[in-house]
C-alpha positions as CSV (number, residue, x, y, z in Angstrom):
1,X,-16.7,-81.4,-11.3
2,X,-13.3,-81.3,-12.3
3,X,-11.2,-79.1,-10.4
4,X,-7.7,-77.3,-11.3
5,X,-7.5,-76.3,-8.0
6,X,-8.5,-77.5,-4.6
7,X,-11.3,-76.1,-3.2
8,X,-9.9,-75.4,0.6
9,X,-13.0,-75.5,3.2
10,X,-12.2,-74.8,6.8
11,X,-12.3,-77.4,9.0
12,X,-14.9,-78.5,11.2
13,X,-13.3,-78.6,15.0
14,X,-16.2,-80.7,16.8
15,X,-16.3,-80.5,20.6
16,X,-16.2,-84.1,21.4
17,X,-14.1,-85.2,18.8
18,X,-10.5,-85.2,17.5
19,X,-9.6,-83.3,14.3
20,X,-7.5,-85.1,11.8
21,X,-6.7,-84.2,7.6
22,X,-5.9,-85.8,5.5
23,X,-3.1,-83.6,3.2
24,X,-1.3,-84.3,-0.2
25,X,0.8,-82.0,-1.4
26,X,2.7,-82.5,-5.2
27,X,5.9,-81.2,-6.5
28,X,6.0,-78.9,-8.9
29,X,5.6,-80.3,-12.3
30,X,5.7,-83.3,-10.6
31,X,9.3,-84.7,-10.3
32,X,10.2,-87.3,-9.1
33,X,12.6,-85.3,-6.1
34,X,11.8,-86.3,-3.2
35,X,12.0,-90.1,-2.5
36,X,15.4,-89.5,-0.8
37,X,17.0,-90.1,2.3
38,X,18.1,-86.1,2.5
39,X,14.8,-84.8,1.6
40,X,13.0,-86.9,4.2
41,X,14.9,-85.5,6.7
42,X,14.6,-81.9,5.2
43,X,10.9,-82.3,5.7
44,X,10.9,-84.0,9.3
45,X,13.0,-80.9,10.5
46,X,10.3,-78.7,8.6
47,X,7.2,-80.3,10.1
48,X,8.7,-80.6,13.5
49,X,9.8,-76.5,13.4
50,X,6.5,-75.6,11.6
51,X,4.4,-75.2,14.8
52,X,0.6,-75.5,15.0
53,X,0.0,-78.9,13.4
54,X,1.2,-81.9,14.1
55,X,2.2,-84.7,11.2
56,X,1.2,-88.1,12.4
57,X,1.9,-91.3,9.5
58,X,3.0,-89.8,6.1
59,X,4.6,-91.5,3.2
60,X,7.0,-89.6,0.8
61,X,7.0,-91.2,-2.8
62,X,8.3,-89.4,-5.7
63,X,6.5,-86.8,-6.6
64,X,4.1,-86.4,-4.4
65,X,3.7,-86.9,0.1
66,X,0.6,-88.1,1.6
67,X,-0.1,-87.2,5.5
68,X,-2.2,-87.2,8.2
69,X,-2.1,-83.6,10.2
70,X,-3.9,-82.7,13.1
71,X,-3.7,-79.4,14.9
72,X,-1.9,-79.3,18.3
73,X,-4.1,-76.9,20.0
74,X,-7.7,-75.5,19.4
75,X,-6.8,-72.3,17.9
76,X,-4.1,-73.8,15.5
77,X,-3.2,-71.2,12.4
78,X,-5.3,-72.3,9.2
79,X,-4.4,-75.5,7.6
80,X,-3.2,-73.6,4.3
81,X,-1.0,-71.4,6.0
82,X,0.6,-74.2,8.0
83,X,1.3,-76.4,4.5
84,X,2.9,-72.7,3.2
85,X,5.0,-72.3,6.2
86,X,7.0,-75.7,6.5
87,X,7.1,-75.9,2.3
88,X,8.9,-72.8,2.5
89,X,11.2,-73.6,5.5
90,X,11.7,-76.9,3.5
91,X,12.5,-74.8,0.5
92,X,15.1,-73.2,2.0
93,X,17.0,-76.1,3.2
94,X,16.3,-78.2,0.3
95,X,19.8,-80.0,-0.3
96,X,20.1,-79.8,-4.6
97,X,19.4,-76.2,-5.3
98,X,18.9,-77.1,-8.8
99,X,15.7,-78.5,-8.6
100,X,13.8,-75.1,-7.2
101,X,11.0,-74.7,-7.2
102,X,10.1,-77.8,-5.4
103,X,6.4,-77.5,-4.5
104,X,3.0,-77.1,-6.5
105,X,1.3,-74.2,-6.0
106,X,-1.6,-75.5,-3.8
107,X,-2.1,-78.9,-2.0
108,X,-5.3,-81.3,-1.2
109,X,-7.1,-81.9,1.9
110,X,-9.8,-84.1,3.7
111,X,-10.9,-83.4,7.0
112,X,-11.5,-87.5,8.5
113,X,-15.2,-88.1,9.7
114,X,-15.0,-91.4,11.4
115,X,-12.3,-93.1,13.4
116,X,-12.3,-95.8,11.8
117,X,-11.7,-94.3,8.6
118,X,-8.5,-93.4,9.9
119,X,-6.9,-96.4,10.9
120,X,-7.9,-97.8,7.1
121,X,-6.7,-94.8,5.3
122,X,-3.6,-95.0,6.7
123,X,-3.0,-98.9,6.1
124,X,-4.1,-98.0,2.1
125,X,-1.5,-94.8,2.2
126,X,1.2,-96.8,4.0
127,X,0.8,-99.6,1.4
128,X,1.8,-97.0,-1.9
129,X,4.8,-97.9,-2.4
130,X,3.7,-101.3,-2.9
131,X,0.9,-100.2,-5.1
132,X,3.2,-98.0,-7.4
133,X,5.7,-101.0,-7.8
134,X,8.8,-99.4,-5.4
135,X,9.0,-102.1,-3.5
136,X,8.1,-105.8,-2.6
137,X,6.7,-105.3,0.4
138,X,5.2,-102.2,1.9
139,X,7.5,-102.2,4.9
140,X,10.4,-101.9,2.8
141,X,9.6,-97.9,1.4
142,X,12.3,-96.4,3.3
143,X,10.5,-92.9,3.2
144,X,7.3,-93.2,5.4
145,X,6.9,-93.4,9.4
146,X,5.1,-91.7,12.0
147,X,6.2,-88.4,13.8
148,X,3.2,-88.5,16.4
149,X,0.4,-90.6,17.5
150,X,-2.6,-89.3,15.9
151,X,-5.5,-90.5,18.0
152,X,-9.3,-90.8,17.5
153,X,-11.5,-89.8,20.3
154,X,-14.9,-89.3,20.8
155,X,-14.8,-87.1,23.9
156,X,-17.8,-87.9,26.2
């Protein structure tokens, strides 16, 4: 079915396992805005003050971020109001006023299943830049990393 929206369902926080999403969220209008040094540190300082989640690997291409969240405790806020919070602290610091609004309205998401699936989506993610043409080699994007270890666990 094609969508125009996302269809947001909650996600499934398992007893004996960890929880990680997989997000994407889109400018607005896609532009290309925010492949640059100034806004990947606008958004490290957002998801670092935007509490509840943690970011783990993410790549920032033009117009659009990939990321792998997971929640930091049990009770974390909802996923949707997490990705509203830091957009808008990220809004506000944004540093070219000009291109406002910055963010699509809504964003994607895919709660991770296996383990396993992890570690491979995050090679394939890591490897866009490549993939788009940026860059030679995928360790030369400038605009991914790592802000903390996500881990899979199956909790016996």
């Amino acid at each position: 079915m094609n969508r125009k929206r996302p269809a947001h369902t909650e996600n499934k926080v398992l007893f004996n396992r960890s929880t990680i999403v997989f997000v994407t969220v889109c400018s607005k209008g896609r532009k290309p805005i925010l492949a640059h040094e100034d806004v990947h540190q606008c958004l490290l300082n957002a998801w670092e003050h935007a509490d509840g989640w943690l970011v783990g690997k993410y790549i920032i291409l033009p117009d659009h971020i990939h990321m792998f969240c997971s929640p930091r405790e049990d009770e974390a806020r909802r996923l949707g109001a997490w990705v509203k919070y830091w957009k808008a602290l990220a809004s506000r610091a944004w540093p070219r006023p000009s291109e406002q609004p910055v963010w699509q309205r809504d964003f994607w998401d895919r709660q991770l299943r296996q383990g396993e699936v992890y570690e491979l989506k995050s090679e394939y993610v890591q490897s866009n830049a490549l993939r788009h043409g940026f860059v030679a080699e995928v360790g030369d994007w400038p605009f991914r990393g790592e802000m903390n270890q996500l881990l899979w666990e199956e909790i016996r």
